[in-house]
KEKE-3310 file (N, C-alpha, C; in steps of 0.2 Angstrom, whole numbers, plus 5000, padded with zeros to 4 digits):
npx = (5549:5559:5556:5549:5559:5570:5573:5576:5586:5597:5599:5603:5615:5623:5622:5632:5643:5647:5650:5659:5667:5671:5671:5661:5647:5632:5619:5605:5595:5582:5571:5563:5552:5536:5528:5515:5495:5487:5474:5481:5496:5508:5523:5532:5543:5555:5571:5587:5599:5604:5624:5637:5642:5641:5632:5617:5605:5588:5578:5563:5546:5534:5521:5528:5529:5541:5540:5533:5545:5554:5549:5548:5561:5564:5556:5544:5534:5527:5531:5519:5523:5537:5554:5561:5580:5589:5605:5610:5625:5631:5629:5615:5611:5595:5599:5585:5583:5570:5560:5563:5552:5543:5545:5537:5535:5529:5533:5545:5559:5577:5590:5598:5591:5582:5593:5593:5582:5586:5592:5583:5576:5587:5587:5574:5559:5555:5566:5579:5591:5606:5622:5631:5624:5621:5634:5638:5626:5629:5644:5640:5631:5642:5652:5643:5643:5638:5640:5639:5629:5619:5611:5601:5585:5577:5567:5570:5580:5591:5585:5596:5602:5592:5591:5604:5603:5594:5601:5610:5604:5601:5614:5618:5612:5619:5619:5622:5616:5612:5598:5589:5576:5571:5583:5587:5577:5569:5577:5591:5604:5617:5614:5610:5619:5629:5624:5625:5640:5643:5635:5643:5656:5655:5649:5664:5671:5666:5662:5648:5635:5623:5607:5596:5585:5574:5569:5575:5584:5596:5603:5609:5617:5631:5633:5629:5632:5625:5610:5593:5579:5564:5548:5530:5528:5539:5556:5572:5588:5606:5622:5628:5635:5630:5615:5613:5610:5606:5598:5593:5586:5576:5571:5563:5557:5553:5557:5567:5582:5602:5617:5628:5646:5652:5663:5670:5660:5643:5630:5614:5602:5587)
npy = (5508:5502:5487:5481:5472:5472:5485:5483:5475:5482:5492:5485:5482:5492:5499:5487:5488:5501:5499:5490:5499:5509:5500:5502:5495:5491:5494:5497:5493:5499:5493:5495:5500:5504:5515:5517:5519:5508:5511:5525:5531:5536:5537:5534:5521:5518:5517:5512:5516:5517:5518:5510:5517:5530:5547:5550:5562:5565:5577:5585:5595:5595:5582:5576:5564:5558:5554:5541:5536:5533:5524:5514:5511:5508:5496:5495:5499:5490:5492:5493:5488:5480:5478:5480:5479:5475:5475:5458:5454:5462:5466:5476:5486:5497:5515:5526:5541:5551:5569:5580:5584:5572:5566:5562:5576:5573:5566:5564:5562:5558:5563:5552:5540:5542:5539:5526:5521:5513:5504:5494:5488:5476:5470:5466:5469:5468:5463:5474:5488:5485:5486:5486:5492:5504:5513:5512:5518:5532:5533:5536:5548:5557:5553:5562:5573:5580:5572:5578:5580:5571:5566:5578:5586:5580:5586:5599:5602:5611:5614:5609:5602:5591:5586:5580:5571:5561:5557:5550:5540:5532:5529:5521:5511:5503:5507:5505:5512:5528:5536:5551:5560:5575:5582:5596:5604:5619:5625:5636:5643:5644:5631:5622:5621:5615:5602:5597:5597:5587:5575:5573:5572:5560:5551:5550:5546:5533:5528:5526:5523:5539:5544:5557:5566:5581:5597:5608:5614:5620:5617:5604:5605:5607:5596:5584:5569:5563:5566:5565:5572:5576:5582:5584:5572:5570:5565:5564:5558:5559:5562:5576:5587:5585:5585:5600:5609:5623:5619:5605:5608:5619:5607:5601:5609:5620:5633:5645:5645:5651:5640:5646:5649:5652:5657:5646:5638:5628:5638:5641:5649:5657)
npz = (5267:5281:5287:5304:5311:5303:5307:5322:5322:5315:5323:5333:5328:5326:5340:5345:5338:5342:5355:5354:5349:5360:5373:5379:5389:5386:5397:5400:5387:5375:5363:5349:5357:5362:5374:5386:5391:5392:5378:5378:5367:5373:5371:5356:5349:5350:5350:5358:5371:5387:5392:5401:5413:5410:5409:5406:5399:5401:5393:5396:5395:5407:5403:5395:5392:5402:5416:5413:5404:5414:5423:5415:5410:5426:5427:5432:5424:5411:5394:5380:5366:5359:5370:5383:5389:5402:5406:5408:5412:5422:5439:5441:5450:5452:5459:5465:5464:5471:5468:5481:5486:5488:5496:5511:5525:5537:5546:5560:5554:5555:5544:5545:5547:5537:5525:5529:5525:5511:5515:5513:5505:5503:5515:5516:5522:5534:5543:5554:5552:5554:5563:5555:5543:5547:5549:5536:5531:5537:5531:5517:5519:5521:5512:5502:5508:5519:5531:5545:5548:5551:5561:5563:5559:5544:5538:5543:5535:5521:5506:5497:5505:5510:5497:5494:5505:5498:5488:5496:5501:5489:5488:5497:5495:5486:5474:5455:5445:5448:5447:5444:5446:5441:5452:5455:5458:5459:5466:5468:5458:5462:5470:5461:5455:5465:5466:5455:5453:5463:5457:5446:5452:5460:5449:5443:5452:5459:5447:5445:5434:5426:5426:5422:5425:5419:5415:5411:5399:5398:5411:5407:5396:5398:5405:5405:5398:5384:5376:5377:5371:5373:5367:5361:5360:5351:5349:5350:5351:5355:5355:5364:5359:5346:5347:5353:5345:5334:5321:5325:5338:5333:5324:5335:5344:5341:5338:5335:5338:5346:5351:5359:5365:5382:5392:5389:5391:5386:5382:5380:5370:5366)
capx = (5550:5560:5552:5552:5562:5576:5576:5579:5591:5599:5600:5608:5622:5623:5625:5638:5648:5646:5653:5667:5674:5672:5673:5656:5642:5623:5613:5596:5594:5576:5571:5556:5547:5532:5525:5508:5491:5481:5476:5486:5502:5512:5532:5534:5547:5561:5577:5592:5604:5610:5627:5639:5648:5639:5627:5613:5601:5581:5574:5556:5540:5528:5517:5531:5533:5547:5538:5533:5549:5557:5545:5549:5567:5564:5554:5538:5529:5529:5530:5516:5525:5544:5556:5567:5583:5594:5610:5614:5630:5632:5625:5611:5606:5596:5595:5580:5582:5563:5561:5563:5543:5541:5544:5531:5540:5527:5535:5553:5565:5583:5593:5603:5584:5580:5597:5593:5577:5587:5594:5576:5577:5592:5586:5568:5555:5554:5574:5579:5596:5609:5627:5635:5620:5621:5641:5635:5623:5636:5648:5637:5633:5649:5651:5641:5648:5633:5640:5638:5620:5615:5606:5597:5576:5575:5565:5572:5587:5590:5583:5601:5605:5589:5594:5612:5600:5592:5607:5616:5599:5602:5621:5618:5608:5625:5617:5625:5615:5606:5592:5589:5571:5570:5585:5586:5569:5566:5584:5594:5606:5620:5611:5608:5629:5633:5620:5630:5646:5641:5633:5648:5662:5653:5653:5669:5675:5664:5658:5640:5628:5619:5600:5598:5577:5574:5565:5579:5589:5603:5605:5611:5621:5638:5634:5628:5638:5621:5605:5586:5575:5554:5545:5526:5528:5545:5561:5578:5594:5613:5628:5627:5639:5626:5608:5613:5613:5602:5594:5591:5584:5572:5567:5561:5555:5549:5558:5573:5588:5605:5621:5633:5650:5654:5671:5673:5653:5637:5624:5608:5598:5579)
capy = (5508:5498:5482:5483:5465:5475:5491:5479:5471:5486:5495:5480:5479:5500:5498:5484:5494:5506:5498:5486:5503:5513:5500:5504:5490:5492:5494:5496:5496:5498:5487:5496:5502:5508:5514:5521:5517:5505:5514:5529:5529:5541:5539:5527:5518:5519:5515:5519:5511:5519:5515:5509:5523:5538:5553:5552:5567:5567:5583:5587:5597:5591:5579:5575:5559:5558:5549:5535:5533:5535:5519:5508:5510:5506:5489:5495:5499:5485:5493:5491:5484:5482:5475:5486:5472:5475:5469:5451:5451:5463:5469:5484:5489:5504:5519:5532:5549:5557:5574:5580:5584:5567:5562:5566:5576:5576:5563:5568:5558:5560:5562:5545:5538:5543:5535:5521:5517:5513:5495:5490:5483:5473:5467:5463:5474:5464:5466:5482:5488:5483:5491:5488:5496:5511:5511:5511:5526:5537:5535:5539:5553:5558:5555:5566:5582:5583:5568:5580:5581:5564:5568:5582:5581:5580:5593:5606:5605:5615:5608:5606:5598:5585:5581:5575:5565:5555:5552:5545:5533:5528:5525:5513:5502:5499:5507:5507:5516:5534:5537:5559:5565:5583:5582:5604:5608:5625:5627:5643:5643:5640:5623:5619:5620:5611:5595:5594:5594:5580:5569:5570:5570:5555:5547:5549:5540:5528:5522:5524:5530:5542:5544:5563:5570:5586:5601:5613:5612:5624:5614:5598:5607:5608:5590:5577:5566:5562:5569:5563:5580:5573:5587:5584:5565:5570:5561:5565:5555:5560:5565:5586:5591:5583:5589:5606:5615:5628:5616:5601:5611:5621:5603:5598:5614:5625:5639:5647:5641:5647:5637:5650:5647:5658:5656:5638:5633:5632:5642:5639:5657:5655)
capz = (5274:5284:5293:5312:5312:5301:5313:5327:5319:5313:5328:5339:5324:5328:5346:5346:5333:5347:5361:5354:5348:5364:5375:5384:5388:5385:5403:5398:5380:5373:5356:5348:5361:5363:5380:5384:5397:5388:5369:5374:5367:5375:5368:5351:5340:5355:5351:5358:5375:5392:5394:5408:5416:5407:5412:5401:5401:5399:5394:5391:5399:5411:5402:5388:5391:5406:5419:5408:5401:5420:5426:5409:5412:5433:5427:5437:5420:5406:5387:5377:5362:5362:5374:5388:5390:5407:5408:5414:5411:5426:5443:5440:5453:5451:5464:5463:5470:5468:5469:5487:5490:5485:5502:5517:5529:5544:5551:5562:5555:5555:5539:5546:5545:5527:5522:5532:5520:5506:5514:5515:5498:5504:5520:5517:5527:5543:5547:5556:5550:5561:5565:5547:5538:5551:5546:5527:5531:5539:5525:5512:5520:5520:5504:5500:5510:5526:5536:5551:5547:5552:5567:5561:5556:5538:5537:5544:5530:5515:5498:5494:5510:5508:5489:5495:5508:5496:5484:5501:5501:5484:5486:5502:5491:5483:5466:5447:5440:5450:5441:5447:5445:5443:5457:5457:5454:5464:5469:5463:5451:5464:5473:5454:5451:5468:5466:5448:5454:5466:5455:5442:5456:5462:5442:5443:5459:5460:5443:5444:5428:5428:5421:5425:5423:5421:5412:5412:5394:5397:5413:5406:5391:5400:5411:5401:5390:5379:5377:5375:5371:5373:5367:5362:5354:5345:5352:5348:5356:5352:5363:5366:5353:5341:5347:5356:5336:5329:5318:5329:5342:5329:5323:5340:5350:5332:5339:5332:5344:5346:5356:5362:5370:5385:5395:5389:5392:5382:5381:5371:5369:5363)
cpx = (5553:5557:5556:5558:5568:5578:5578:5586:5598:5604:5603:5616:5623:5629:5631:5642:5653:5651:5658:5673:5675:5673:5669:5649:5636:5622:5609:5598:5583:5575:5563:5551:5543:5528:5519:5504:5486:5482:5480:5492:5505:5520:5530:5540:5553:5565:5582:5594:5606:5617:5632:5644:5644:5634:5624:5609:5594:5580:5568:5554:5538:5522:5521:5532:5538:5546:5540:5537:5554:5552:5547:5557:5569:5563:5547:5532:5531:5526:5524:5516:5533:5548:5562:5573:5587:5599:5610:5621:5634:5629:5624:5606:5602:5594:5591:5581:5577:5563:5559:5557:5540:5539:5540:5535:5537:5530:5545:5557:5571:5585:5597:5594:5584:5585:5596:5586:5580:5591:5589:5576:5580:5589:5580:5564:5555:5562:5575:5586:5600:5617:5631:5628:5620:5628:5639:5634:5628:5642:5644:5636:5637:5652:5649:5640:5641:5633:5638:5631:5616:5611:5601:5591:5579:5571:5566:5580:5584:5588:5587:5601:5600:5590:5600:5610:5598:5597:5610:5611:5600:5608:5622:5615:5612:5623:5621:5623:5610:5602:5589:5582:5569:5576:5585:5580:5568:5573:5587:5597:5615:5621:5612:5619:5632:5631:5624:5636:5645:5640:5641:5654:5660:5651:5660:5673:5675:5662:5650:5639:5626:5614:5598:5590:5577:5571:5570:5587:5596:5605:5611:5619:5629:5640:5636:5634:5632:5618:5598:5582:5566:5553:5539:5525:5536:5550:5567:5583:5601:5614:5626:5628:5633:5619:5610:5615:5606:5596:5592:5585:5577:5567:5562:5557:5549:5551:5564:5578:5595:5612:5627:5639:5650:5659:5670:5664:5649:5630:5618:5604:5592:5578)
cpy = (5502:5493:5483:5477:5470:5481:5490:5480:5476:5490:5490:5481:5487:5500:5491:5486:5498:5503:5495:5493:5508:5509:5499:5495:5493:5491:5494:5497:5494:5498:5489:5497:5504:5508:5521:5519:5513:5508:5520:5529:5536:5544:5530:5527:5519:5514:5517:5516:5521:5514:5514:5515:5531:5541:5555:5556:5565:5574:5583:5591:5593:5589:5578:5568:5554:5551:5541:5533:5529:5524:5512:5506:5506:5498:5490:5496:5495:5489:5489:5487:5485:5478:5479:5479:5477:5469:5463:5451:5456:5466:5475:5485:5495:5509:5527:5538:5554:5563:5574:5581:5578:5563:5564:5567:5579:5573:5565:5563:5561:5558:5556:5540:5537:5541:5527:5517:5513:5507:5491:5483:5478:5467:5464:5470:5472:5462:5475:5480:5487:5488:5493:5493:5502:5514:5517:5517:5533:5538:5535:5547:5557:5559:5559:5573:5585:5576:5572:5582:5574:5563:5574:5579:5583:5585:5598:5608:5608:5611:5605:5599:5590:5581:5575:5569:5560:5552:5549:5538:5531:5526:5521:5507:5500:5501:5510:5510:5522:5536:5543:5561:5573:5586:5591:5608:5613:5627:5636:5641:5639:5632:5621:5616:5613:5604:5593:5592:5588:5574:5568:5570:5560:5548:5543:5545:5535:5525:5521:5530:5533:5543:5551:5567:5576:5593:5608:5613:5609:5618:5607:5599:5606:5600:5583:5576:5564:5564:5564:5567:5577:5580:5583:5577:5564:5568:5561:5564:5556:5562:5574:5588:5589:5587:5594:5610:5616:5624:5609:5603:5615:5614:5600:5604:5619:5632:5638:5647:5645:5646:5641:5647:5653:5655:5648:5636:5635:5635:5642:5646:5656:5663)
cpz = (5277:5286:5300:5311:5309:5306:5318:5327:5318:5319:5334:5335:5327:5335:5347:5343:5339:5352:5361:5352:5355:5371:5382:5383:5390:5394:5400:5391:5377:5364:5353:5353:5361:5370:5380:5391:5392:5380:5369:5373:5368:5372:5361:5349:5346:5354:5355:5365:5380:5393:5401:5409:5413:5410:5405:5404:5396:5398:5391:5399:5403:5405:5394:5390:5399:5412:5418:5408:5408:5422:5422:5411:5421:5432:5430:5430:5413:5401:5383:5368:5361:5367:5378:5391:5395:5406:5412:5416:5418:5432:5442:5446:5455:5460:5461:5467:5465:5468:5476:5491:5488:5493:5508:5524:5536:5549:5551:5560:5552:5547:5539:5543:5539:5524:5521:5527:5514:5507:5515:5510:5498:5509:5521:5523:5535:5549:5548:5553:5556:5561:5556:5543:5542:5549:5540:5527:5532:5535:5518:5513:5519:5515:5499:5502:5517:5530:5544:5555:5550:5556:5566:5557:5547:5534:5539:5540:5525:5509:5496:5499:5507:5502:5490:5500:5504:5491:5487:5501:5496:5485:5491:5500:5485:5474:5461:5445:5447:5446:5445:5444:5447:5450:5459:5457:5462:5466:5464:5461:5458:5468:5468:5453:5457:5468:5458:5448:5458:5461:5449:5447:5458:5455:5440:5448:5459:5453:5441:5436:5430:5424:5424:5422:5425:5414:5408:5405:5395:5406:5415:5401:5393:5405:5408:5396:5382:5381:5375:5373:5369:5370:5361:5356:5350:5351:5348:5353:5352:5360:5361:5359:5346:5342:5349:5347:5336:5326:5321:5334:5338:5325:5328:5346:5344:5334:5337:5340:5341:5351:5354:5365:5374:5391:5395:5390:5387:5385:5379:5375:5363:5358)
residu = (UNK:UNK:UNK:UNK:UNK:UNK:UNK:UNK:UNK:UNK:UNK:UNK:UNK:UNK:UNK:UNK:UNK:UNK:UNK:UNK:UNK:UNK:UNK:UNK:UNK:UNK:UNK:UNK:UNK:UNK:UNK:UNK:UNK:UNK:UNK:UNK:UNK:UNK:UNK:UNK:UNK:UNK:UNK:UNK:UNK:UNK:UNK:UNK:UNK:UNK:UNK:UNK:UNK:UNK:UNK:UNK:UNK:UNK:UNK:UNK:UNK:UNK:UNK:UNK:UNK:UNK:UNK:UNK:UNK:UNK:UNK:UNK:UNK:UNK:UNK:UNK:UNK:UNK:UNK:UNK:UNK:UNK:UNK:UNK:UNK:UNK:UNK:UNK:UNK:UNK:UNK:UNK:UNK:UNK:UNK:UNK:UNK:UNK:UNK:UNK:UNK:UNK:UNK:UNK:UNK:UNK:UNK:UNK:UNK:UNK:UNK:UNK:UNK:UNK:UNK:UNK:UNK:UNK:UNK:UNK:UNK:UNK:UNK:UNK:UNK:UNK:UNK:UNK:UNK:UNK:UNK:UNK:UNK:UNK:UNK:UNK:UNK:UNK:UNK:UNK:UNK:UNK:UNK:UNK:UNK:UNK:UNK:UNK:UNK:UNK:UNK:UNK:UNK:UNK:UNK:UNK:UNK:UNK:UNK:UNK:UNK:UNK:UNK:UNK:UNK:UNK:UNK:UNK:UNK:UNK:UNK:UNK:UNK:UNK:UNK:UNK:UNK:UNK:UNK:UNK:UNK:UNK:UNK:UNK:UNK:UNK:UNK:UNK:UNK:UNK:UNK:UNK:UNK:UNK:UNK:UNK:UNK:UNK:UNK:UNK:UNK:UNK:UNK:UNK:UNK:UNK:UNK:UNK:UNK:UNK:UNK:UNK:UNK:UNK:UNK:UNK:UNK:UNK:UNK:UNK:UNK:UNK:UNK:UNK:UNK:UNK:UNK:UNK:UNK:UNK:UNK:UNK:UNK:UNK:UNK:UNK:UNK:UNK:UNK:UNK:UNK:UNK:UNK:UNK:UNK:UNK:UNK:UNK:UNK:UNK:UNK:UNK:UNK:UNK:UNK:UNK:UNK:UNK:UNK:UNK:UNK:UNK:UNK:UNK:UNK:UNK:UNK:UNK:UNK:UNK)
# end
């Protein structure tokens, strides 16, 4: 068996390999990781890097892991053996966009509001946002296709509508990396199509990564550029074309899997 110090080691020569040929640099890379609550260990032996510009995908169940890993990556939960490194050598600033019932919508605030949280970070909590962060708010909005929405309550838009609210609140806090929890969860199939052209229209323009959580396989199959697949302790990371097969997916689930094409997309059929 290897030694951990070698699998380190190994794994950093891996990923530098990695990058001086494509050209990509490490944001989070995690260094033997191990994360948990105390004695329980919930994800082991985590190797393995987000990098800059790409649309990495999580998938697992409820109670796979995802959380955890979602917190470790944020910095709000410290690894229990391991080291999770963030880039220095460029600004990361991360934006979260929770799932949409994440936020309590008894109170009436305008979707310019709920953008308008997202310079708090910046400003300190005792500064009100002034004309340039209203500005800010307004063309994020925008950005993201319901500028005209910015007076309306918050809650009385569509799931779509409030999802592209909170990724206008991560994009005002000038964030590198969107980190998307469950962003379509409950949507139909076309909410699901247009929150994924978003996020990769917005890839593409601007530059941001993506960390992309979610339960939903076939979902990610045609989005992502890489994969994560949690599923009950087991962890497998590659780009699509590598985990999306028969026998990967049969190593990881224990069901017979197979990945379809249909007019140019994948498929996967259980």
């Amino acid at each position: 068996m290897v030694a951990t110090a070698e699998r380190v080691r190994l794994f950093r020569a891996l990923h530098d390999a990695l990058q001086n040929t494509m050209g990509m640099a490490d944001l989070i890379r995690f260094e033997n990781v191990t994360l948990g609550y105390r004695r329980n260990v919930v994800l082991a032996d985590l190797n393995f890097a987000v990098q800059e510009g790409e649309f990495f995908g999580i998938v697992g169940a409820n109670g796979s892991g995802k959380t955890t890993l979602l917190r470790a990556m944020l910095g709000v939960m410290a690894p229990l053996a391991g080291r999770v490194h963030v880039s220095q050598t460029a600004e990361v600033h991360f934006g979260y966009v929770p799932q949409r019932g994440f936020l309590d919508e008894i109170f009436p605030l305008t979707a310019r509001e709920i953008v308008l949280m997202g310079c708090y970070g910046r400003l300190g909590l005792w500064r009100r946002p002034g004309q340039r962060e209203h500005e800010q708010a307004e063309k994020c909005l925008a950005q993201v296709g319901i500028g005209a929405l910015a007076t309306q309550r918050f809650r009385n838009l569509s799931g779509g509508q409030k999802q592209r609210v909170l990724i206008a609140r991560a994009l005002v806090a000038e964030a590198k990396v969107l980190v998307l929890d469950e962003p379509t969860d409950g949507m139909d199939l076309e909410g699901q199509r247009a929150i994924l052209d978003l996020i990769e229209d917005l890839r593409e323009r601007s530059g941001v990564s993506v960390i992309y959580v979610t339960h939903r396989l076939n979902e990610l199959a045609n989005a992502a550029q890489r994969l994560m697949l949690l599923h009950e302790g087991k962890v497998r990371i590659g780009r699509v074309e590598e985990i999306l097969t028969g026998p990967v997916l049969r190593e990881v689930y224990g069901v017979d899997a197979k990945v379809e094409q249909l007019d140019g997309k994948r498929v996967i059929i259980a």
